[in-house]
C-alpha positions as CSV (number, residue, x, y, z in Angstrom):
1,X,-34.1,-7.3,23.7
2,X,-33.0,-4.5,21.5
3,X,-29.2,-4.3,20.4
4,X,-27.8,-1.0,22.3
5,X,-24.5,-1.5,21.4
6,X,-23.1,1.8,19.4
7,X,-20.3,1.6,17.1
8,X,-17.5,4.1,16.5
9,X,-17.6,5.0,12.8
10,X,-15.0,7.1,12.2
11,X,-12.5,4.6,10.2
12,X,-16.2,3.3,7.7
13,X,-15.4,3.7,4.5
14,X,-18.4,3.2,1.6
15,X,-17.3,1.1,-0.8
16,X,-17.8,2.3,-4.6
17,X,-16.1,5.2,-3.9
18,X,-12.5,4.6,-5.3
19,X,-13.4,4.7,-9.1
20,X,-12.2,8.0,-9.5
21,X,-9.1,7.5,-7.7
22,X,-8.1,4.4,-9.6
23,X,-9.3,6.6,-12.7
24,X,-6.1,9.0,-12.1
25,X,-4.0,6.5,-11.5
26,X,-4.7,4.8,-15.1
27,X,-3.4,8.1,-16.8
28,X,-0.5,8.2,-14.4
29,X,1.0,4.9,-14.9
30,X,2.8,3.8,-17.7
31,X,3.3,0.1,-18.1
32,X,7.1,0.3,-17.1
33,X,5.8,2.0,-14.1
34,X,2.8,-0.5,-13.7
35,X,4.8,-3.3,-13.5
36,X,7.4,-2.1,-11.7
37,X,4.4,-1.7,-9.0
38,X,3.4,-5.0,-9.5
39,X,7.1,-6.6,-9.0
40,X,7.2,-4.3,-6.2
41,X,3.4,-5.4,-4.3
42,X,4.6,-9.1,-5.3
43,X,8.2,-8.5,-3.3
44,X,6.8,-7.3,0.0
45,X,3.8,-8.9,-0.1
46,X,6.3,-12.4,-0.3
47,X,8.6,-11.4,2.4
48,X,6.7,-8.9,4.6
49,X,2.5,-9.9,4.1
50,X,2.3,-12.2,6.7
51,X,4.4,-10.0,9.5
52,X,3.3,-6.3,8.6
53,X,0.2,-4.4,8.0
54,X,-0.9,-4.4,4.2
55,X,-0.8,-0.4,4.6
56,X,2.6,0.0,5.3
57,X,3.5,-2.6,1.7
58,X,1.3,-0.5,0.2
59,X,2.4,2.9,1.2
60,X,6.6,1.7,0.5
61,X,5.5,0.3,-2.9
62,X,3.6,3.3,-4.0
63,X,6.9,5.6,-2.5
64,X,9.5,2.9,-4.1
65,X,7.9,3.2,-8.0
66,X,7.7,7.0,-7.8
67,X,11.3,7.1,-7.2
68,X,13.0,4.0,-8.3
69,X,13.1,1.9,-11.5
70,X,14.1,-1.7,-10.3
71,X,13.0,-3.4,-7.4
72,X,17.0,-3.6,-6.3
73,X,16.6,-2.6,-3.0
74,X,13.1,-2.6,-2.1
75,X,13.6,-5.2,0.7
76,X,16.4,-3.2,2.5
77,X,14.2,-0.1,2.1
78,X,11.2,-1.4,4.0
79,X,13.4,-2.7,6.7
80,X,14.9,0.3,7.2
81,X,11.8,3.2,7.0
82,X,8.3,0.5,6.7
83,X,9.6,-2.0,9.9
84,X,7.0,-0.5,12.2
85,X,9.7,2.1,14.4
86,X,9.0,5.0,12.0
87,X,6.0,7.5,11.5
88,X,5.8,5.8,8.0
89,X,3.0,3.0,8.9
């Protein structure tokens, strides 16, 4: 019996295809700024991983390190804009 089920496609992405991306982001970063990411990933991820989608952490930390340069207040600032009742996940 041949498999007539159809998927939607719309949200495939090909793999391979973020090189150049990550490319521009090397130039961008400094290490200050890379760790600062890092600190920030490793905060949320800790607190907020296991109860929120990976998007929104990623989208708050990305936000946070272009504007900030401590993680001193990176929890309150999720709660208040990434917790899910905003157009920001």
């Amino acid at each position: 019996m041949p498999n007539n089920v159809t998927y939607d496609q719309t949200d495939t992405r090909v793999n391979g295809t973020t090189e150049k991306e990550f490319d521009e982001l090397g130039k961008e970063l400094t290490e200050e700024k890379f760790k600062l990411r890092q600190d920030s990933l490793r905060l949320l991820m800790a607190n907020f991983g296991s109860s929120h989608p990976a998007t929104a952490i990623y989208n708050c930390a990305h936000e946070w390190c272009e504007k900030q340069y401590t993680t001193n207040g990176l929890a309150n600032y999720f709660k208040a804009y990434y917790n899910g009742k905003h157009d920001n996940t």
